[in-house]
C-alpha positions as CSV (number, residue, x, y, z in Angstrom):
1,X,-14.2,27.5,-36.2
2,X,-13.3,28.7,-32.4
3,X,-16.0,26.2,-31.2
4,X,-14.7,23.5,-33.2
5,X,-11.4,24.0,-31.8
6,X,-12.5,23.9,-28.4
7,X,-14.5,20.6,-29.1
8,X,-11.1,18.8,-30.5
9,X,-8.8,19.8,-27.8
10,X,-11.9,18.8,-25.1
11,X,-11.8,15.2,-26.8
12,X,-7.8,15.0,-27.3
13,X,-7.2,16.3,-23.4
14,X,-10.1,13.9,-21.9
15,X,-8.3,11.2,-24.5
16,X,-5.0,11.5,-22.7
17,X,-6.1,11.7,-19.3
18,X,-8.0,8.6,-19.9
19,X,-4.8,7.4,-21.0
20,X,-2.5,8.7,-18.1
21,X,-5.9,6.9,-15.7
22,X,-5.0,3.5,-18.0
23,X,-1.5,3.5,-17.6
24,X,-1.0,5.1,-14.0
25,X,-4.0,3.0,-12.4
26,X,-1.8,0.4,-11.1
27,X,-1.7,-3.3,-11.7
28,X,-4.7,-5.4,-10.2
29,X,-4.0,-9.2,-9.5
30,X,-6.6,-11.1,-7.6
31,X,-5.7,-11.1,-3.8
32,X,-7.5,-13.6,-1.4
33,X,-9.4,-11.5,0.8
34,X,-9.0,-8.3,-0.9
35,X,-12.5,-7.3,1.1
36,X,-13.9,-8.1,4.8
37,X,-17.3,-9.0,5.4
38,X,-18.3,-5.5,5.2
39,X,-17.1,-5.0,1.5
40,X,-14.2,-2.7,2.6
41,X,-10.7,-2.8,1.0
42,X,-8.2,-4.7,2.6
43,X,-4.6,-3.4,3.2
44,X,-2.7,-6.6,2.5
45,X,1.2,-7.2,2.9
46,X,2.3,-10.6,1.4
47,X,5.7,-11.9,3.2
48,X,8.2,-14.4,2.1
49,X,8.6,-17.4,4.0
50,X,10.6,-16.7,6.3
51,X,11.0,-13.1,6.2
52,X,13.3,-10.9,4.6
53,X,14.3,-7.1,5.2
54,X,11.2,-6.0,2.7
55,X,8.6,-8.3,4.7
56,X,9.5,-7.2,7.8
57,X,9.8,-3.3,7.1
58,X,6.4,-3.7,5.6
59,X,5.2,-5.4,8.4
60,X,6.4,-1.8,10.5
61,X,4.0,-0.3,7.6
62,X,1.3,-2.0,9.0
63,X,1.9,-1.6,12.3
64,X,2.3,2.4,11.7
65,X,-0.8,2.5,9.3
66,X,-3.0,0.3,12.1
67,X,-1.8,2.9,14.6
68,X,-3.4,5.7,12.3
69,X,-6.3,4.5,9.9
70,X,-9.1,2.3,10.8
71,X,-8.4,-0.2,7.5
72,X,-8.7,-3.9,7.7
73,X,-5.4,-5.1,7.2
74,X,-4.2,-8.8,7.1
75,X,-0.7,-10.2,6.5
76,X,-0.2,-13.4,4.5
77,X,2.7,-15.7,4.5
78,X,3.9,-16.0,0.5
79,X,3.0,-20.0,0.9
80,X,-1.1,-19.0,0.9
81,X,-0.6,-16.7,-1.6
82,X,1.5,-18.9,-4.1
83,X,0.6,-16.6,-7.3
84,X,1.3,-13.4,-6.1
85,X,4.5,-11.8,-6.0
86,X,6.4,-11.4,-2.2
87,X,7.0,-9.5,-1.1
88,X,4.3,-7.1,-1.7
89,X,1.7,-4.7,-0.3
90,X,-2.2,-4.4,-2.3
91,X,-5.0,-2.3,-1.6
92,X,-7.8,-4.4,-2.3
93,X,-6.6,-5.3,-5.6
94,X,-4.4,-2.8,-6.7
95,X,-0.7,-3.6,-6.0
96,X,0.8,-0.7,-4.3
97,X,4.0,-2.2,-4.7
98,X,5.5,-6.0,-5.5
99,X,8.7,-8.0,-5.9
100,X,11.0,-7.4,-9.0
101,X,8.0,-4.7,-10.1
102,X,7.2,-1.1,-8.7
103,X,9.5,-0.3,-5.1
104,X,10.5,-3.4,-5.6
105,X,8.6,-5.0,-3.3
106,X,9.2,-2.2,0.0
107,X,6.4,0.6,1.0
108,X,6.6,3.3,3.4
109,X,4.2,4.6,6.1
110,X,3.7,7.6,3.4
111,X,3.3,5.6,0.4
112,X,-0.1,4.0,2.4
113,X,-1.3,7.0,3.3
114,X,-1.2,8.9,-0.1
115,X,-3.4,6.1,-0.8
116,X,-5.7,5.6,2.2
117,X,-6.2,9.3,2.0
118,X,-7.2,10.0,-1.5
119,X,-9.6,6.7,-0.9
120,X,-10.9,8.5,1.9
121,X,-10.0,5.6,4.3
122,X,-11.0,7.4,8.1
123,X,-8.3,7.7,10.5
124,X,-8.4,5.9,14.3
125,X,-10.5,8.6,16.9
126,X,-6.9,8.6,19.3
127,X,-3.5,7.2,17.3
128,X,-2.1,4.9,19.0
129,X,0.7,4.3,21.2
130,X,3.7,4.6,18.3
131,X,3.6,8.0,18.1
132,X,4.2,8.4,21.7
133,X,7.8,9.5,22.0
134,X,9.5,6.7,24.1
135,X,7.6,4.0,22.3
136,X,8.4,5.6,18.9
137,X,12.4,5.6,20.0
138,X,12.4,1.7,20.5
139,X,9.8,1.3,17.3
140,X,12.7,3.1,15.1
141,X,15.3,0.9,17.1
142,X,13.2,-2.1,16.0
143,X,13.1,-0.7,12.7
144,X,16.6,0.1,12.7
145,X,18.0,-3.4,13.6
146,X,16.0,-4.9,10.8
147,X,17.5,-3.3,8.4
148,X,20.9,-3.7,9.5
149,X,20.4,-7.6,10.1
150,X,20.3,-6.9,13.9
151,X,23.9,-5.2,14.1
């Protein structure tokens, strides 16, 4: 009796995390180039034509997550990608976040890196020159200015 027990609730827990793995794993939607020539993932952020707030703190994303991982990333203009939502960010072809759908379209530095990390994406030998402190102080003035419409 204790073994069969033990063999349901194996079955009903590996049931519901297959589940929670269905329901959690995202949304895919076919992205152009959602892998170099070397069969890696590609980090793509899809922008509105022109550029909104979202686009262009995503495009900071990218500029933070080049600075720190060694990921191919590209940036498309919403007119090449006419059936995907912008703006939006995918990893390969899991949407990290889209228009109208999850964060609405807006990602962070750390929303990219949860990612990259748990897909074991390496990280650059030396960062780069945006966590050096004067250049960080202008990049978050940059940032800043974007979000406030350049008041």
């Amino acid at each position: 009796m204790k073994f069969k027990l033990i063999k349901i609730l194996c079955i009903a827990s590996l049931s519901l995390a297959a589940a929670g793995v269905w329901a959690a794993g995202g949304v895919s939607m076919n992205v152009p180039g959602s892998t170099d020539a070397a069969g890696r993932k590609m980090l793509t952020f899809i922008a509105k034509d022109p550029p909104g707030v979202r686009c262009n703190g995503n495009l900071q994303v990218a500029a933070e997550v080049a600075n720190t991982y060694r990921v191919p990333i590209q940036l498309i203009p919403s007119s090449l990608a006419p059936n995907l939502p912008a703006p939006s960010v995918f990893y390969g072809n899991e949407m990290l976040a889209a228009d109208g759908k999850d964060h609405n379209g807006a990602v962070s530095f750390q929303m990219v890196s949860d990612v990259l990390d748990v897909e074991g994406v390496p990280k650059q030998a030396k960062e780069g020159l945006l966590f050096n402190t004067n250049v960080r102080r202008n990049f978050d003035g940059l940032k800043d200015s974007i979000k406030s419409g350049g008041k």
